[in-house]
N, C-alpha and C positions, 0 to 999 in steps of 0.2 A: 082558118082561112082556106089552106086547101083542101079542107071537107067541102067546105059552100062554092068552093071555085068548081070544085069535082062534078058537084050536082049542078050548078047552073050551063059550064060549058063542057061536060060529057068529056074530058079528057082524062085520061090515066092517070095514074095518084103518080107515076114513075117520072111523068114529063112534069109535075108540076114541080115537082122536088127538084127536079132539073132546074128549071126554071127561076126557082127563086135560092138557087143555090146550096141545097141542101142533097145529102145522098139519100137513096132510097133506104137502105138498111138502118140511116139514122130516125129517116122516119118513120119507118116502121117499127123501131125501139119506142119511141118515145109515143106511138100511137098505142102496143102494147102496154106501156108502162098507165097512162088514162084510164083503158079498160080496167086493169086491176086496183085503179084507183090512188095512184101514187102520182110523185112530182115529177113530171115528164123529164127533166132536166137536173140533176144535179149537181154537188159541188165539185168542184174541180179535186184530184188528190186523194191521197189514201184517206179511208175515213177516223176519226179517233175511236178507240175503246177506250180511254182511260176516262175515269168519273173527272169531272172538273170541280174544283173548289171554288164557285163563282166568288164570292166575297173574300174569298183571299186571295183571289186573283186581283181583283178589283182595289184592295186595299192595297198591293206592289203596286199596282200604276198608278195611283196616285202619290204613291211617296217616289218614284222616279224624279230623277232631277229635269223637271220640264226646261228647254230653252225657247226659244222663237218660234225654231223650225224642227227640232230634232229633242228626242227626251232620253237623255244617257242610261243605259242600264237596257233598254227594251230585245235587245238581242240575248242578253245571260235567262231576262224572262223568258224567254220564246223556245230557250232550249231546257227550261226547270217545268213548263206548260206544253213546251208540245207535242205531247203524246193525247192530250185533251183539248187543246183549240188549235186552230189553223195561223198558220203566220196571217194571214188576209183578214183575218177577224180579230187576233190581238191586235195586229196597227190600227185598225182603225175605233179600237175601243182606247189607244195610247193619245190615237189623234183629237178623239174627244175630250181626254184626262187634260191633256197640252193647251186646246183650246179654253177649256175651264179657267187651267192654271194661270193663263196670258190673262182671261177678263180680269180675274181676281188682281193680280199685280195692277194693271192699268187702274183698276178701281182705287188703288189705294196710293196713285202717284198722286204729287201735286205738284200746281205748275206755282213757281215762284217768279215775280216779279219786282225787277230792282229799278225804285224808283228816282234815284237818282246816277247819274253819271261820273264816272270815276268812282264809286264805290266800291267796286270788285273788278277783279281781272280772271277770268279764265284760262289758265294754260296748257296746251298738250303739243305731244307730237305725233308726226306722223310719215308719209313714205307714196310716195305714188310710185303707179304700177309699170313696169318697164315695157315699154315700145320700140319699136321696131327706130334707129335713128336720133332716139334719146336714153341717155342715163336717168339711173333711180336718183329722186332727189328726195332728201328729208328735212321737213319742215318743221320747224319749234312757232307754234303758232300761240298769240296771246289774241282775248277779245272781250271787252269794256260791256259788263253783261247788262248795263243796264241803258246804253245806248244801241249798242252791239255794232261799236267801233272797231272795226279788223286794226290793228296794231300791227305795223312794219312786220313781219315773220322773219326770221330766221332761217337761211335755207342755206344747206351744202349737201354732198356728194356723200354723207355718213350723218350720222346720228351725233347730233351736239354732246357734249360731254357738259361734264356738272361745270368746270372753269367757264366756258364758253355761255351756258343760259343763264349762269350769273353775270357776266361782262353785258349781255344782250339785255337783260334786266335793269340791268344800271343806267344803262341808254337810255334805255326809256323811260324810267323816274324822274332824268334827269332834263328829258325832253319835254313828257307828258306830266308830271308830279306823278308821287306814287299812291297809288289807292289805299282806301281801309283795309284789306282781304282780296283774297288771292287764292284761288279755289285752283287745285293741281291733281293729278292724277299719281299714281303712286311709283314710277317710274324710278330709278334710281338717278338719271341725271337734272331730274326734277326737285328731286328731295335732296340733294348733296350737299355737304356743309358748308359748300364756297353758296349757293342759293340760300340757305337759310341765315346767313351771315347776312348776306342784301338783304334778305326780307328783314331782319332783326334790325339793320342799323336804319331802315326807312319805315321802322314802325307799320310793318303791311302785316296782318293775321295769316296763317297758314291755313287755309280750309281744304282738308285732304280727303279724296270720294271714299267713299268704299269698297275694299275689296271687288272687283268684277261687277261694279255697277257703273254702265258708262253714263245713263239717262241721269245721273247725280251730275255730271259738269256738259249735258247735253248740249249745251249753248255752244262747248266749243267743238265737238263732235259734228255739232252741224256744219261749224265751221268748213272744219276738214271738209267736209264731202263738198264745197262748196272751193273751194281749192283747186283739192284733185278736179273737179270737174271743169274749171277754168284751163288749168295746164292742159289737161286732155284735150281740147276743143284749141286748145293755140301753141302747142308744144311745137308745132312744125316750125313756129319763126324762130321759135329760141336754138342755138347752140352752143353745146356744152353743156356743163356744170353753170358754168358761171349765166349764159343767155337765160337757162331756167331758173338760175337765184332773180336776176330782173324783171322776167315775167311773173316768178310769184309777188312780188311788190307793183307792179301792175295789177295781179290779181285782186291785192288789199287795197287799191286805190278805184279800183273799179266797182268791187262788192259794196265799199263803201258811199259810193253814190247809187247806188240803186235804189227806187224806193221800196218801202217794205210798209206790209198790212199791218205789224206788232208795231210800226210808228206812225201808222195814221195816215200812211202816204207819203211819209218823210223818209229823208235819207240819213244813212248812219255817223255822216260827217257833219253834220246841223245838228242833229241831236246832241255830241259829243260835244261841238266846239260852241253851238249858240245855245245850250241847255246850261240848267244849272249845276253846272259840275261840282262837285264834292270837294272843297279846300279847308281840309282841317291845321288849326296851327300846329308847329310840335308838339304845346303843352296840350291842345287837346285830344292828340294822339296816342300821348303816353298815358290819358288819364281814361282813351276807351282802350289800350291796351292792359294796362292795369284790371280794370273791371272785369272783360275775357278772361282773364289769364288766372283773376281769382274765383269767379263763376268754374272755371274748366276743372281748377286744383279742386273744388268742393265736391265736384259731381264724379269726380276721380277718386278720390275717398272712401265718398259712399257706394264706389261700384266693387271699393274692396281692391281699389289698384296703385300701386306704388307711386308711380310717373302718370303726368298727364297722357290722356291715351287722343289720338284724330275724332273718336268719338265726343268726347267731353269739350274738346274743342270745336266740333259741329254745334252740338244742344248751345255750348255757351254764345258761340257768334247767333248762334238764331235768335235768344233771349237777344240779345241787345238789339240784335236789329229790328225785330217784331215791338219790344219797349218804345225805339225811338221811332217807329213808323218809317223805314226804310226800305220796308218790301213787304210784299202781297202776295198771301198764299192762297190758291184758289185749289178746287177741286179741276182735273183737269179730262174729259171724255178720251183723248187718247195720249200715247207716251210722252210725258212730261221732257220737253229740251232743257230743265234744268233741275229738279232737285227730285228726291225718293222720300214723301214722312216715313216711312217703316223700315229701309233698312242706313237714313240720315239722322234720326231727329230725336225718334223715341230712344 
């Protein structure tokens, strides 16, 4: 460009480098470096000598623990490789390994769908972010996965303890009737024995995620963010503790009339209460709890394990509910809001 500028309007190579913001010295480097036939520009940085071992380079980034956004390990590689690649060039050969890794997982979620209401419960908790004027509040959230009925939440000034989300629990069986399964996250005051007590004496299945997979009870993860983002946008009317336990039940009365695309236009409180909700007798209770529990003990067994394990109880609730036609497993193009085949099922 400033050769052709040079010869059209008769200006000095000095002013043109001016001009478009460049020094003369650097132009003149990089004008030198053309003549002898080299890349005008080079890479930033000392240069490497050391030979590089592209495939065994290549093979550590792939075995890296890829996540969303960040792949653990890539700094111990960068100081085992960098006397041979550039920090700038391994990220973005980790960014590609990352991205791979993300399709692959997506490929192999499926999205589940529960066809009737009151069949499953989703529970977790969770915590909004402290502002300026309000206290943190923490929410014990449940949600009816096959209507996706927000359920009264549970909210104080601390994290529920195991007494407290079994009391919370009892409420609600005792309001709503209690479902077949109860899909929870692995929490300890989730899992505690005054909770599995409830669940055992209202004949409810435990369906436990797995370890660090949240897209396994996605439904209520969605939840949450759907929560927090309500308190956030109206936290100013509440005060306290207590104003924010009211607003989050506002919250669950409001999500629940909205309509949503996954019901056709419908809202979550028609679904739940004018659909056909799931009313099994006791005796037919104890007789699909029975089945589960002898399904889970067999495949526990054969996995070579003493006690039923959360896995054998996944694979067993899935047989039965795939047997009785109770849910719909699809392939799903992005991150499943509810279940993982590869690390639930198999």
């Amino acid at each position: 460009m400033i050769a052709e500028a040079k010869s059209r309007y008769a200006l000095p190579v000095r002013a043109l480098a001016a001009e478009m913001g460049l020094g003369a010295s650097t132009l003149g480097r990089w004008r030198r470096r053309l003549g002898r036939g080299q890349t005008p520009v080079g890479r930033r940085g000392p240069r490497k000598v050391s030979p590089l071992n592209f495939s065994e380079l290549r093979e550590r980034i792939e075995g890296l623990e890829h996540g969303g956004r960040r792949s653990r390990g890539s700094g111990a590689l960068h100081r085992v490789f960098g006397s041979a690649v550039s920090r700038r060039e391994l990220d973005a050969m980790v960014r590609e390994a990352r991205s791979v890794a993300t399709r692959d997982r997506r490929a192999e979620i499926r999205h589940v769908s529960w066809l009737r209401s009151n069949l499953a419960w989703g529970m977790d908790d969770c915590q909004t972010r402290e502002v300026a004027g309000a206290e943190r509040l923490y929410l014990h959230n449940l949600t009816d996965l096959g209507s996706r009925y927000r359920l009264p939440p549970l909210a104080a000034a601390y994290l529920p303890c195991g007494e407290e989300v079994a009391g919370h629990l009892q409420q609600l069986f005792d309001r709503f009737d209690p479902p077949l399964f109860c899909k929870r996250d692995n929490g300890g005051n989730l899992n505690h024995l005054a909770v599995n007590q409830v669940l055992e004496e209202a004949l409810v299945i435990p369906i436990n995620s797995p370890p660090r997979m949240a897209p396994y009870n996605g439904a209520v993860e969605h939840t949450q963010g759907e929560f927090k983002g309500y308190l956030d946008r109206w936290s100013w009317k509440a005060v306290g503790t207590g104003g924010q336990a009211l607003l989050a039940e506002s919250a669950a009365h409001d999500l629940n009339h909205q309509p949503r695309r996954c019901l056709g236009g419908g809202t979550a409180c028609r679904a739940y209460f004018g659909g056909t909700r799931l009313r099994y007798s006791r005796r037919k209770r104890v007789s699909v709890y029975r089945w589960v529990r002898e399904l889970a003990a067999e495949v526990s067994v054969r996995a070579g394990e003493q006690v039923i394990t959360p896995a054998s109880w996944r694979i067993a609730a899935r047989q039965w509910l795939v047997t009785n036609k109770l849910i719909k497993i699809e392939r799903s193009e992005k991150v499943s809001p509810h279940s993982c085949s590869k690390s639930a099922h198999n």
